[in-house]
MDTraj code that builds the backbone (N, CA, C; nanometers):
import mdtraj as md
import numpy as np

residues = "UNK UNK UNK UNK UNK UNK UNK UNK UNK UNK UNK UNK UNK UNK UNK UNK UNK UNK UNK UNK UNK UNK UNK UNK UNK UNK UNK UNK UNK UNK UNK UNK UNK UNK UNK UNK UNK UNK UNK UNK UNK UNK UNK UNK UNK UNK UNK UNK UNK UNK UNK UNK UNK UNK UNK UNK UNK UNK UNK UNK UNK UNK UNK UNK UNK UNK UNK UNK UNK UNK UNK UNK UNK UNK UNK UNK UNK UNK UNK UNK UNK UNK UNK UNK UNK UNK UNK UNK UNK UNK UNK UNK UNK UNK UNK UNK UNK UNK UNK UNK UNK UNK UNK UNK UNK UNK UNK UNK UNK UNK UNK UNK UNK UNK UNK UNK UNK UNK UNK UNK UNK UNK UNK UNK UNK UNK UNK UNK UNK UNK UNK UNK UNK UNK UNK UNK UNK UNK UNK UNK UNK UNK UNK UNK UNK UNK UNK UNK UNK UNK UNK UNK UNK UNK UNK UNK UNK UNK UNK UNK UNK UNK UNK UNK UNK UNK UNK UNK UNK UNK UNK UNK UNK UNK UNK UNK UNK UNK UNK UNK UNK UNK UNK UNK UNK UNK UNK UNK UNK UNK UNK UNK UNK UNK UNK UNK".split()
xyz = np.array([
    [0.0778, -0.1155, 0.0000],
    [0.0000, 0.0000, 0.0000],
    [0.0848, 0.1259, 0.0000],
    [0.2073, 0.1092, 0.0613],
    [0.2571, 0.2308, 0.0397],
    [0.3131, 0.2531, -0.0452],
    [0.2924, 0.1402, -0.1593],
    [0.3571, 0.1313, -0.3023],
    [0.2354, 0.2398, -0.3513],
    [0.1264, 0.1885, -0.3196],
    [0.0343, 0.2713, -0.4032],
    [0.0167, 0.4017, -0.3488],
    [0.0610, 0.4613, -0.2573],
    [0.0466, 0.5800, -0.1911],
    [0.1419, 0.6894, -0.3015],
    [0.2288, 0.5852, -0.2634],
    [0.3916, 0.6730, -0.3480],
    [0.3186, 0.6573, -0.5109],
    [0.3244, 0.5869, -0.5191],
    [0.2322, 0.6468, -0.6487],
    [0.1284, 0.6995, -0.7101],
    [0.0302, 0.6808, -0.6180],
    [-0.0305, 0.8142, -0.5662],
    [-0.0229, 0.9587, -0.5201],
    [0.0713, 0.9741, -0.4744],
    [0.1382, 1.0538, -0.4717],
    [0.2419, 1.1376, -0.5874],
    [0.2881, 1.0547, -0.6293],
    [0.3707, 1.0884, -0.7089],
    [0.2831, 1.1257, -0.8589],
    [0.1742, 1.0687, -0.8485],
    [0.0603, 1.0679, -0.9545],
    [0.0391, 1.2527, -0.9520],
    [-0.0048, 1.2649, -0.8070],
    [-0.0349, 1.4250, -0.8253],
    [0.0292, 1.4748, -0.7948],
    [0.1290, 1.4522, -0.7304],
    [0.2250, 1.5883, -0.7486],
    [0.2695, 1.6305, -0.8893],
    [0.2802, 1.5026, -1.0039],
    [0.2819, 1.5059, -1.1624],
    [0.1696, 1.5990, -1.2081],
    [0.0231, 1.5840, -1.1636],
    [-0.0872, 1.6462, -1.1767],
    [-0.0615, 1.7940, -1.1689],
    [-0.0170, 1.7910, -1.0078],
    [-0.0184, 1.9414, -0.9953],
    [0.0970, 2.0426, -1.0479],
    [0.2122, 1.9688, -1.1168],
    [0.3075, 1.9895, -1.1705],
    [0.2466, 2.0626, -1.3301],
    [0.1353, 1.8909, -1.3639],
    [0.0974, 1.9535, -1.5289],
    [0.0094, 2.0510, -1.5096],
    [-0.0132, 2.0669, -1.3840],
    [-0.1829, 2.2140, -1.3899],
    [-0.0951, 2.3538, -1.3848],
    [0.0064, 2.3211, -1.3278],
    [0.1073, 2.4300, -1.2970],
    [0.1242, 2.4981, -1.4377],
    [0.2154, 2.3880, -1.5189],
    [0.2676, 2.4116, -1.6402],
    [0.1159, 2.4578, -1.7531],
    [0.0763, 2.3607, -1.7165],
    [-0.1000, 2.4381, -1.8251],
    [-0.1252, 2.5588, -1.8152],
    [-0.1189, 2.5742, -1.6901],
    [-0.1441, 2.7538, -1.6169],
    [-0.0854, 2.8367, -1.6450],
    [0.0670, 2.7953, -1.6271],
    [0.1335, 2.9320, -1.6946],
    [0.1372, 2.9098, -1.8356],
    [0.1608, 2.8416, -1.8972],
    [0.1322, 2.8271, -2.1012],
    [0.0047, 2.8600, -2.1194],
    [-0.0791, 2.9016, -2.0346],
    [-0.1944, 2.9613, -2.0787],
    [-0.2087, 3.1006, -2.0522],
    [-0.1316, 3.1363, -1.8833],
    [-0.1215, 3.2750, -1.8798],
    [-0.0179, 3.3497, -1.9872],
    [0.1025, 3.2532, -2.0606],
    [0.1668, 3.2832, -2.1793],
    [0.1053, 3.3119, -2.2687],
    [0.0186, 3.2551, -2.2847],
    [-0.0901, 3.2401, -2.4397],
    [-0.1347, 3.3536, -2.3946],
    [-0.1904, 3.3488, -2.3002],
    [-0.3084, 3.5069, -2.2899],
    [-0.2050, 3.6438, -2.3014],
    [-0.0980, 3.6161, -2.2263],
    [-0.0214, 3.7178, -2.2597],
    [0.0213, 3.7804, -2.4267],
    [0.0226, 3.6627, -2.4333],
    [0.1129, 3.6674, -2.6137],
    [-0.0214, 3.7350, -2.6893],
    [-0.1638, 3.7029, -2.6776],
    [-0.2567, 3.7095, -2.7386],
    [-0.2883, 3.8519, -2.6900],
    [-0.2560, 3.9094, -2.5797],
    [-0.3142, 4.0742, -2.5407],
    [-0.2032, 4.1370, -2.6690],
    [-0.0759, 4.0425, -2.6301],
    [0.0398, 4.1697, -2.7236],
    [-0.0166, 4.1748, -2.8437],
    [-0.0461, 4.0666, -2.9261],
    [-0.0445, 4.0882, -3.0349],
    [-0.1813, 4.1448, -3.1086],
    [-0.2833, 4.1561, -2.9891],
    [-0.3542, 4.2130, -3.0133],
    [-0.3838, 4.3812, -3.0175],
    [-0.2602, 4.3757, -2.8749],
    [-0.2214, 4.5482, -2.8464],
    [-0.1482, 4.5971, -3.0040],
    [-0.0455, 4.5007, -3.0101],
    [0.0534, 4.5345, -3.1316],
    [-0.0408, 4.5413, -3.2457],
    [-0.1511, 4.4561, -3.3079],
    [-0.2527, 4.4794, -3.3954],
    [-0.3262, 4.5827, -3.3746],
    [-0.3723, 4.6244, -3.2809],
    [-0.4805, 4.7590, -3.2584],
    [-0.3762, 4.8853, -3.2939],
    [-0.2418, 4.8839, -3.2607],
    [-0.1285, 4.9643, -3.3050],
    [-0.1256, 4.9867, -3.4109],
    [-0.0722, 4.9069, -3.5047],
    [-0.0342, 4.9237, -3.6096],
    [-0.1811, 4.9553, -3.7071],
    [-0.2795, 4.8867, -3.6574],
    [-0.4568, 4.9213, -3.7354],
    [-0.4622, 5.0877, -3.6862],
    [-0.4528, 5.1355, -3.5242],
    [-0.4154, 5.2914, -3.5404],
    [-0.3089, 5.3975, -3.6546],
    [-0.1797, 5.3207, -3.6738],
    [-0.0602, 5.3549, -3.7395],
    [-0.1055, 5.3853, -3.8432],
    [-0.1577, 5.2854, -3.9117],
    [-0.2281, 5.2622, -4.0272],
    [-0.3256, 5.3887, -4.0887],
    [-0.4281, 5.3611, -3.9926],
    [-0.5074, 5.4838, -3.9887],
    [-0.4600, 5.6461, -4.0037],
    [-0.3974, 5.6879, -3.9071],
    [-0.3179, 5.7753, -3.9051],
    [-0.2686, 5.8016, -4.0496],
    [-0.1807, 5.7065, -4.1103],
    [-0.0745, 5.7575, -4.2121],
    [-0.2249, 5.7417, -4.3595],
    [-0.3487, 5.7258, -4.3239],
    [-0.3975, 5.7284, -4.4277],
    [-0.4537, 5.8565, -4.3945],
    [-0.5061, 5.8940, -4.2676],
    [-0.5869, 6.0281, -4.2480],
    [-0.4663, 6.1459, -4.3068],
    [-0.3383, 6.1499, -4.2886],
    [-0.2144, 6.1985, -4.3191],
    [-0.2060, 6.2349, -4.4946],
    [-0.2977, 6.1272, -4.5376],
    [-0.2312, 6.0684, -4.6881],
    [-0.3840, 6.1725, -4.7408],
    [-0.4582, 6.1539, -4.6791],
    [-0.6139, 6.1835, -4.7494],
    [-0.5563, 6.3495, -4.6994],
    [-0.5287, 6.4305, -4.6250],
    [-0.5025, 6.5140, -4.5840],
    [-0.4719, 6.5861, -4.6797],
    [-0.3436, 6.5301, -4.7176],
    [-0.2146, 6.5814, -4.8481],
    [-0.3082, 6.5734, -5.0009],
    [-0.3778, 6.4534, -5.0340],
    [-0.4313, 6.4918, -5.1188],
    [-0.5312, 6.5768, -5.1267],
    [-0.6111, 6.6223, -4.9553],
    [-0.7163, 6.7381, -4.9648],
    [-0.6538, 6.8800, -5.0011],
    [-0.5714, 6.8662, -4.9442],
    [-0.4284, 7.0390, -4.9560],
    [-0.3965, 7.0041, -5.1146],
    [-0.3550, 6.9119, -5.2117],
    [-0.3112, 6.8742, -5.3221],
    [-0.4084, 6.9740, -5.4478],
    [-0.5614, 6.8725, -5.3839],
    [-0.6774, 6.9088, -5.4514],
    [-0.7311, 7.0811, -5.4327],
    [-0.7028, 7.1009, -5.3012],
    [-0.7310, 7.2441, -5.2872],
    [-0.5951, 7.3614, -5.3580],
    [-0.5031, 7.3132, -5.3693],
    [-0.4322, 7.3793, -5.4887],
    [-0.4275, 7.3785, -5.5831],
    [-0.4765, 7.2548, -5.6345],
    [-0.5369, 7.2413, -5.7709],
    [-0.6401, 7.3154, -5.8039],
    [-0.6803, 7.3404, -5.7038],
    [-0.8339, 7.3903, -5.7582],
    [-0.8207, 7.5912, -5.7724],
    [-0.7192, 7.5776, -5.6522],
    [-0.7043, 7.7373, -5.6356],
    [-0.6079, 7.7586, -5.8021],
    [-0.5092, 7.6986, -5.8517],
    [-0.4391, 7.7251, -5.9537],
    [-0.5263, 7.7567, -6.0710],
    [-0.6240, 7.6506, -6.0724],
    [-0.7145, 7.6747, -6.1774],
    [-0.8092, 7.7883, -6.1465],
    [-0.8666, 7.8311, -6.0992],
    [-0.9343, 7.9220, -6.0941],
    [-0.8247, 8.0655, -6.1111],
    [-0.7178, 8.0603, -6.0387],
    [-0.6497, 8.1901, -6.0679],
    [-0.5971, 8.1936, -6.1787],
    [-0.5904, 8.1166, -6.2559],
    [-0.5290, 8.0586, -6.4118],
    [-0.6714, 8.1262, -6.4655],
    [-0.7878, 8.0947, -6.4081],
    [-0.9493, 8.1345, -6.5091],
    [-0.9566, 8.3020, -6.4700],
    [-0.9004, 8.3022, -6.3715],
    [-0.9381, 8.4458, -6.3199],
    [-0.8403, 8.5380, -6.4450],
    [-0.6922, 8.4920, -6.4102],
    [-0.5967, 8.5684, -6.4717],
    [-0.6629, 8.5435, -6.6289],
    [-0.7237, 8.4842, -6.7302],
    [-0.7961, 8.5049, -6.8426],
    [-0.8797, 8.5589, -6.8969],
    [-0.9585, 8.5420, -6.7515],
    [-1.0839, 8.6987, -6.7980],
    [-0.9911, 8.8377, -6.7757],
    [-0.9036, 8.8337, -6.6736],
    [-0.8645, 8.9403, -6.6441],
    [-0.8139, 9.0568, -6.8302],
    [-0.7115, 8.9348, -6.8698],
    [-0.6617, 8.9697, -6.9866],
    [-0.7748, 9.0065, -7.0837],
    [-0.8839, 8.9033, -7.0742],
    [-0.9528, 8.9168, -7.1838],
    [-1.0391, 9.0916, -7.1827],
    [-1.1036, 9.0897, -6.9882],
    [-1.1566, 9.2303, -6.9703],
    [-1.0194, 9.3311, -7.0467],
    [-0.9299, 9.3224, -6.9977],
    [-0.7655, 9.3793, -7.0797],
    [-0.7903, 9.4600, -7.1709],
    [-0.8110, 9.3162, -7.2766],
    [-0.8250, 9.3274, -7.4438],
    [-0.9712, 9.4456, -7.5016],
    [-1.0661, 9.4137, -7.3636],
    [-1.1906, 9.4357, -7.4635],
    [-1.1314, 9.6194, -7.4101],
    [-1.1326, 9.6389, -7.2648],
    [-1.1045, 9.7468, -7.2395],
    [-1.0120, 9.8466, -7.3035],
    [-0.8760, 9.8185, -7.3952],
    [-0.7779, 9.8519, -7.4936],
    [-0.8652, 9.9156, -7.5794],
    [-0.9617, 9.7715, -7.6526],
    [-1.0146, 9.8099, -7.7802],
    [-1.1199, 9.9122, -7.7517],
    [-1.2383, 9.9020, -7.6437],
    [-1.2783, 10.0451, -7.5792],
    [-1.1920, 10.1801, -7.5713],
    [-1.1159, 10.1815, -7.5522],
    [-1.0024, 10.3112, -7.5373],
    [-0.9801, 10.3389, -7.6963],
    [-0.9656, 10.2829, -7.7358],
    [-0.8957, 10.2949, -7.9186],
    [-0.9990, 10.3451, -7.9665],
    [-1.1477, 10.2989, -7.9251],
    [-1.2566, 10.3461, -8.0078],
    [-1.2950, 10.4891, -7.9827],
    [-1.2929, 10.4679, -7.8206],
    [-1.3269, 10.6028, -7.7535],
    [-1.2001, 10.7373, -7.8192],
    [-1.0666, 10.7070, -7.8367],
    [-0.9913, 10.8367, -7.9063],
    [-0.9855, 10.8176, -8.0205],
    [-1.0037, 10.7225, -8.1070],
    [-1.0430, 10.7554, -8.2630],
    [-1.1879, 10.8341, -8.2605],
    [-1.2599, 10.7805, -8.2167],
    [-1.4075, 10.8599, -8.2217],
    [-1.3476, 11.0529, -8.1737],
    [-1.2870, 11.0683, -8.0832],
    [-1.2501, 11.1642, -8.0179],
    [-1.1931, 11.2611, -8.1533],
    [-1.1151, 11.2132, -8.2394],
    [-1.0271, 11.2555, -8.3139],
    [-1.1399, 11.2714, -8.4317],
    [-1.2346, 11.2258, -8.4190],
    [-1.3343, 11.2552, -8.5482],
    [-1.4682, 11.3741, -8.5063],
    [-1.4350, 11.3890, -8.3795],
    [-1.5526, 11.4848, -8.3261],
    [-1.5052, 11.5741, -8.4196],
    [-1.3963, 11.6540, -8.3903],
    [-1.3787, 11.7883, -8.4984],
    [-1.3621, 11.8101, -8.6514],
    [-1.3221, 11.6572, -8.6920],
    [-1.3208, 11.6410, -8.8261],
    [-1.4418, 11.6413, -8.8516],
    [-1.5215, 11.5302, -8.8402],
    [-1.6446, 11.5082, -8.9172],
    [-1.7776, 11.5586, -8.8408],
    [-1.7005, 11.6539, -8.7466],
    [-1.8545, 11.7226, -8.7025],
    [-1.9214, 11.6164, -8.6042],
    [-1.8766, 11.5454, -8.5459],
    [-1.9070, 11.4034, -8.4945],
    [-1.8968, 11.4159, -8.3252],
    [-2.0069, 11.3915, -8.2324],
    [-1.9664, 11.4026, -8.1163],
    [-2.0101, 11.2386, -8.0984],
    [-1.9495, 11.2295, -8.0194],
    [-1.8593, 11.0632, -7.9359],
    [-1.9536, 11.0751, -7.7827],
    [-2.0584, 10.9843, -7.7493],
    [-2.1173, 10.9952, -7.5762],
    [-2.1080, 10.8829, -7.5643],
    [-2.0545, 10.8428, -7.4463],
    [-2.0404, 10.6856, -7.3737],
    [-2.1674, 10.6909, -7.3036],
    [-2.2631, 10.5651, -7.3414],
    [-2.4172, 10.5838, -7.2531],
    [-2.3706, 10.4389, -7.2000],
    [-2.3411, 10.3564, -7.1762],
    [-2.2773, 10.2230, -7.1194],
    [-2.1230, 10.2174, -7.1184],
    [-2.0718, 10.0819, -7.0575],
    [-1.9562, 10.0790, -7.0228],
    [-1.9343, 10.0559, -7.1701],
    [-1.9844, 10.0002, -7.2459],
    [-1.9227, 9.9456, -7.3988],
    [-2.0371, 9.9743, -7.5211],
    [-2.0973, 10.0906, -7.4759],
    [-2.1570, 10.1441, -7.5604],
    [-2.1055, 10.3111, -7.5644],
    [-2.1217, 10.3741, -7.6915],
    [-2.0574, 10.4560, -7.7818],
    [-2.1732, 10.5113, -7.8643],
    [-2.2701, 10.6160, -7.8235],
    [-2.3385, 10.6952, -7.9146],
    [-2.2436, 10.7719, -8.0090],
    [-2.3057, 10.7710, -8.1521],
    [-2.1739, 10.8880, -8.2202],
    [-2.3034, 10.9699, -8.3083],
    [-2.3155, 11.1229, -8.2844],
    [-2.3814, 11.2022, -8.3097],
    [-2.3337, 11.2531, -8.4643],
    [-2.3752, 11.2900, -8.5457],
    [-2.3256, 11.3813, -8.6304],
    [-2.4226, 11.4702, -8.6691],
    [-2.3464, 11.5816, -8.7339],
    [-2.4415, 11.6997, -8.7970],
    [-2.3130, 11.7630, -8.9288],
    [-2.3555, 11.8833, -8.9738],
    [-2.3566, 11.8982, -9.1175],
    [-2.3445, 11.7844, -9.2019],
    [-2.4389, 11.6897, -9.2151],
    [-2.4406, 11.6004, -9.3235],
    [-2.5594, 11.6805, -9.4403],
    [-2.6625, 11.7263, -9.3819],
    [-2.7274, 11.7674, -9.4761],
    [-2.7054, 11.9366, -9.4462],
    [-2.6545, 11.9739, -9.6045],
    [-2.5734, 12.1508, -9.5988],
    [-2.7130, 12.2296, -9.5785],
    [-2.8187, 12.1895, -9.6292],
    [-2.9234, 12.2575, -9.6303],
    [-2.9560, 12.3176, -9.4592],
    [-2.9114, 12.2227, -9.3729],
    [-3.0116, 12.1590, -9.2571],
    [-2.8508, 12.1223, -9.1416],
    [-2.7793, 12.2032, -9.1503],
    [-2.6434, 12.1491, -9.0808],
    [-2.7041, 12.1215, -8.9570],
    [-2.7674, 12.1419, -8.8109],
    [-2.8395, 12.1408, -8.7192],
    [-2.9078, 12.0219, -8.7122],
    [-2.8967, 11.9631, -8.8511],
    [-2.9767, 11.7955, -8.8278],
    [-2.8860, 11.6871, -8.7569],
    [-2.9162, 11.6390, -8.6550],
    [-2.8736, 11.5264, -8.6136],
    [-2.8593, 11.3934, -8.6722],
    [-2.7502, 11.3127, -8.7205],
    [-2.7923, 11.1665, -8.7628],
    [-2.6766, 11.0557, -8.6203],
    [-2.7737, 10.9543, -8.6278],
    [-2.6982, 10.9185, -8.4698],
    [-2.6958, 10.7338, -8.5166],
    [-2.5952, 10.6822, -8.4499],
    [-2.5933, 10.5302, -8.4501],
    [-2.5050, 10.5405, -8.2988],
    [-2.5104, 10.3910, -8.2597],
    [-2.4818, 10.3629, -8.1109],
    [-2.3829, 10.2568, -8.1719],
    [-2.2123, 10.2570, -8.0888],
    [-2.1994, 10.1267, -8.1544],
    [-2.1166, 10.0959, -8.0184],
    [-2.0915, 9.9338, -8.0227],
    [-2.0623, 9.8485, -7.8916],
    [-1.9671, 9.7423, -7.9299],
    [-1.8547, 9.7468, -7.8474],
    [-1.7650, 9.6776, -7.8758],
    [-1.8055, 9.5370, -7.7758],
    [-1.8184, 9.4139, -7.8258],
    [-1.8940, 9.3185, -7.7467],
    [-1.7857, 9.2700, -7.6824],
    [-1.8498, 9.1634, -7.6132],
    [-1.6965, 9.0941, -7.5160],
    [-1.6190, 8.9832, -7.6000],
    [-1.6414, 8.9500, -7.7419],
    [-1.5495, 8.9101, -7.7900],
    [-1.4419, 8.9717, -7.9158],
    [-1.4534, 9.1105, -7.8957],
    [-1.4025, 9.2349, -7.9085],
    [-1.4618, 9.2563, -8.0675],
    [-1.5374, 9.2036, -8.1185],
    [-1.6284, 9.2218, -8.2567],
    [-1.7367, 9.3877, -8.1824],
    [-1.8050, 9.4446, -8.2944],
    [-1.8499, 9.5627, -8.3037],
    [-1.9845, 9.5125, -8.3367],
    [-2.0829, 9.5703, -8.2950],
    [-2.2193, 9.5719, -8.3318],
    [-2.2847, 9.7301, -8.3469],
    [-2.3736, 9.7701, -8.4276],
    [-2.4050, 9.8813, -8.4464],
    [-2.5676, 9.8887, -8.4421],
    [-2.6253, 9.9842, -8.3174],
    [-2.7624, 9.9701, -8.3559],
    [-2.8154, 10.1304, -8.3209],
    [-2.9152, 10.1345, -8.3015],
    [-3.0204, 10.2676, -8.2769],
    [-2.9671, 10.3472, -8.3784],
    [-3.0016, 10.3238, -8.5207],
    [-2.9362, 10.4111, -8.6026],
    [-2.9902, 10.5141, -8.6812],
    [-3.0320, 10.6372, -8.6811],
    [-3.1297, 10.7202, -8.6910],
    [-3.0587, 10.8617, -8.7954],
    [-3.0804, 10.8671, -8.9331],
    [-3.1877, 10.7387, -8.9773],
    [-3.1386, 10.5890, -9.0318],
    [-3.2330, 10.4944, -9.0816],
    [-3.1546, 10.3791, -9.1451],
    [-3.0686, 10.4182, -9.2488],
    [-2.9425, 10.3290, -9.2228],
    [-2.9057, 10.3196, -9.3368],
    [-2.8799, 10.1386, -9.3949],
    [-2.9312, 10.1255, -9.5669],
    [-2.9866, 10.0100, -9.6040],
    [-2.8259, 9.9312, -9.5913],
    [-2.7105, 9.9518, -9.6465],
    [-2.5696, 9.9008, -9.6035],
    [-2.5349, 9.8885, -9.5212],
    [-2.5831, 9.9142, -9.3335],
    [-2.5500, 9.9056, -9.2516],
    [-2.5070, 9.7735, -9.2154],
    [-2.5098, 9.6418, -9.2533],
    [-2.5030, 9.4843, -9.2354],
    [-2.3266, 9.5090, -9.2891],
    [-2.3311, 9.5144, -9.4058],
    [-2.1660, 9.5121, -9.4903],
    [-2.1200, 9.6042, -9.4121],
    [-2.1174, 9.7398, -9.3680],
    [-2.0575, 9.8520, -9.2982],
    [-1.9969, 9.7394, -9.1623],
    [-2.0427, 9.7483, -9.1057],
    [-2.0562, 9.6360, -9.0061],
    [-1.9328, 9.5059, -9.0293],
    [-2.0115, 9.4543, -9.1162],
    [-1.9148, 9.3379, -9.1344],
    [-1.7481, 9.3537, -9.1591],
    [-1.7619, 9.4897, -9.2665],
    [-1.6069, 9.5015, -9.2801],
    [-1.5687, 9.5872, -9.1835],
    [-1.6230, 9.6969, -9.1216],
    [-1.5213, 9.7105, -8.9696],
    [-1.4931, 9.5537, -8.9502],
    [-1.5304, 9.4870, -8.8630],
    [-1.4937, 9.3714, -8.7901],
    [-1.4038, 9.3258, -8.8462],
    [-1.4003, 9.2986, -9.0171],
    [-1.2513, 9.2443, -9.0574],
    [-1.2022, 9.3098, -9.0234],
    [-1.1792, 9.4516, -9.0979],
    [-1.0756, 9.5603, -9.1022],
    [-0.9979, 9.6323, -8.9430],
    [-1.0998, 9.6063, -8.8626],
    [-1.1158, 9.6758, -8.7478],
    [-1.0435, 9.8318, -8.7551],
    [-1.0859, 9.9140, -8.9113],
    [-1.0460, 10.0290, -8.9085],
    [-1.1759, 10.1354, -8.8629],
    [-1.1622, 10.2007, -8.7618],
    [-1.3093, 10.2421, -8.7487],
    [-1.3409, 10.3775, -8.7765],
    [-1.2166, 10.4272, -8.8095],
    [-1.1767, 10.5468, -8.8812],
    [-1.2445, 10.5459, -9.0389],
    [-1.2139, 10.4278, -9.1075],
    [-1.3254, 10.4432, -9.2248],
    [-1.4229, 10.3805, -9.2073],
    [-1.4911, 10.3139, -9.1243],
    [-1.6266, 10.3188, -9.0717],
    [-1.7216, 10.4078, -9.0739],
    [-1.6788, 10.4868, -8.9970],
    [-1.7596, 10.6306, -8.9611],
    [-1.7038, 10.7333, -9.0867],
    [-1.6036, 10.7104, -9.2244],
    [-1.6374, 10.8029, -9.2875],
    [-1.7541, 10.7589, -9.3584],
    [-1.7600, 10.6283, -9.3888],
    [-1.8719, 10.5196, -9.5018],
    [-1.9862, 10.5453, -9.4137],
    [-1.9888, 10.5909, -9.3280],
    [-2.1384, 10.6153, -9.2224],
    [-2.1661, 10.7120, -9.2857],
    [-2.1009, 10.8146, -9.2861],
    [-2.1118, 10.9630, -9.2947],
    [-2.1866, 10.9679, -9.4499],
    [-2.0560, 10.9167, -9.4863],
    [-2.0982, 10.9076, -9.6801],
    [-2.2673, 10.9021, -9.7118],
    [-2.2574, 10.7449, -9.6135],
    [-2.4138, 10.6538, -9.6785],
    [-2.5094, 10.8063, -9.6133],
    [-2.4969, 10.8565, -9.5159],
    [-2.5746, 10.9768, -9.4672],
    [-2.6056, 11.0330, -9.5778],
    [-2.4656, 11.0928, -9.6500],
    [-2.4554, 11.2249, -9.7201],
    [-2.5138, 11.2136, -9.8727],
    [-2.4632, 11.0411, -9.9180],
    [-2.5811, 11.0373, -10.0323],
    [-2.7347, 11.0120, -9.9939],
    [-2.7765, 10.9512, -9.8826],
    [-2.9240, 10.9397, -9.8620],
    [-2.9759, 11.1133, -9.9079],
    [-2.9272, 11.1787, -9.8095],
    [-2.9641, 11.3418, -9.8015],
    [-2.9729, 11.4393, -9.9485],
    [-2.8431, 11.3660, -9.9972],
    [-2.8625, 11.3875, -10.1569],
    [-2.9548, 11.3846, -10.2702],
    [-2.9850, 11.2508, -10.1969],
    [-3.1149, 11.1800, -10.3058],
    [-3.2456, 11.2298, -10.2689],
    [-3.2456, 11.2371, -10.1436],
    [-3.3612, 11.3008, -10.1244],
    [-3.3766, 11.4521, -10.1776],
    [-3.3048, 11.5071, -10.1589],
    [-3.2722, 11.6526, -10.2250],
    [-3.3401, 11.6646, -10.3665],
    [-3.2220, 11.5893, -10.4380],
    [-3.2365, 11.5639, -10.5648],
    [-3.4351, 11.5425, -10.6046],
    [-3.4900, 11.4155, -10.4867],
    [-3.6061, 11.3709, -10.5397],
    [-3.7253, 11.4931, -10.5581],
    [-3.6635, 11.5937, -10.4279],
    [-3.7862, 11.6635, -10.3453],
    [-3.7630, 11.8004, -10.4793],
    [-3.6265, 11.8347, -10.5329],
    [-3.6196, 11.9591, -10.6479],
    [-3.6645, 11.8874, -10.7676],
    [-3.6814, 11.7950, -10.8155],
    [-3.6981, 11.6992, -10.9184],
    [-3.8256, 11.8481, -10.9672],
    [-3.8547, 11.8485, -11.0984],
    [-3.9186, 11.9091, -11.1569],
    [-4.0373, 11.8094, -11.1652],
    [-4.1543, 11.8486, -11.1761],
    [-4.2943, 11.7823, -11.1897],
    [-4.2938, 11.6928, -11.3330],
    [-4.3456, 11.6441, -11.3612],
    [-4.3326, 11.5916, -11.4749],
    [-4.4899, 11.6103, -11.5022],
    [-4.5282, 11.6460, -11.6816],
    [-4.6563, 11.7160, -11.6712],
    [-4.7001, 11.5924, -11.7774],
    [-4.8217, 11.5263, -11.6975],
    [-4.8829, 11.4442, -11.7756],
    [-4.9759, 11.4757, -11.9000],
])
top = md.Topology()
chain = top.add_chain()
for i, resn in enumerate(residues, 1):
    res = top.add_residue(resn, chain, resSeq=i)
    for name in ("N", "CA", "C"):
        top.add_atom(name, md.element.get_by_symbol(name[0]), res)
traj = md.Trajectory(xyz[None], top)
């Protein structure tokens, strides 16, 4: 019996030896399993981080992109307002330079509109007014309207300023088409009766 004691004994002290060893290879395991779970929640933060970092750079990227382009659109109108404003100025002192020649007064009634008055077209009647409005548009082409009185060439007048962009003979071919209308009428109104 004390064979079986001692081995009985010896049975659990083996027991309490393997509960020992189970215990701590399990408090190992649990240990190993917090780290690598700490170390995983780490690096899943790290992670995070260097993407919030990354999305960041491309928000600053995109917001300079966006600012370049617009000051790139800005700086184009700028030039283009530039261009139209130049060709406004050119019109406004050629017109200027024709007030005293052709009897011609020049009134800005808009930013890009240009009344141009004239008188002695008809010698009879120098005191007569003949008037057209003309407007340099925003793609720096000319349009001509309120034109008092008509004249029937006003379309071609028109068209070849815009080629020519001389506006100096514009407004003499204005004047002209005036000066023969006034003519003809002249001519029609002295015409002798004709006796049936």
């Amino acid at each position: 019996m004390e064979h079986l004691e001692i081995a009985l004994n010896s049975r659990m002290q083996l027991g309490e030896a393997l509960a020992d060893r189970v215990n701590r290879n399990r408090t190992d395991l649990e240990q190993q399993l917090e780290e690598r779970d700490q170390d995983h929640a780490r690096q899943v933060t790290e992670a995070g981080t260097r993407l919030k970092e990354g999305l960041d750079r491309l928000r600053g990227s995109a917001e300079d992109l966006q600012t370049s382009l617009l000051e790139k659109e800005v700086q184009r109108l700028e030039a283009e307002a530039e261009a139209v404003n130049q060709k406004f100025k050119a019109v406004d002192d050629q017109c200027q330079l024709f007030e005293d020649l052709l009897k011609l007064k020049v009134i800005k009634i808009e930013e890009r509109d240009l009344q141009c008055v004239m008188s002695h077209i008809d010698e009879s009647h120098p005191e007569l007014l003949f008037v057209f409005t003309l407007r340099v548009e925003e793609d720096n082409r000319y349009t001509v309207f309120d034109t008092d009185p008509e004249i029937p060439q006003l379309e071609s007048l028109v068209t070849e300023l815009n080629s020519s962009n001389d506006l100096g003979r514009f407004v003499r071919l204005v004047r002209k088409a005036w000066e023969e209308q006034v003519t003809s009428q002249s001519s029609i109104r002295h015409a002798p009766a004709s006796h049936n």
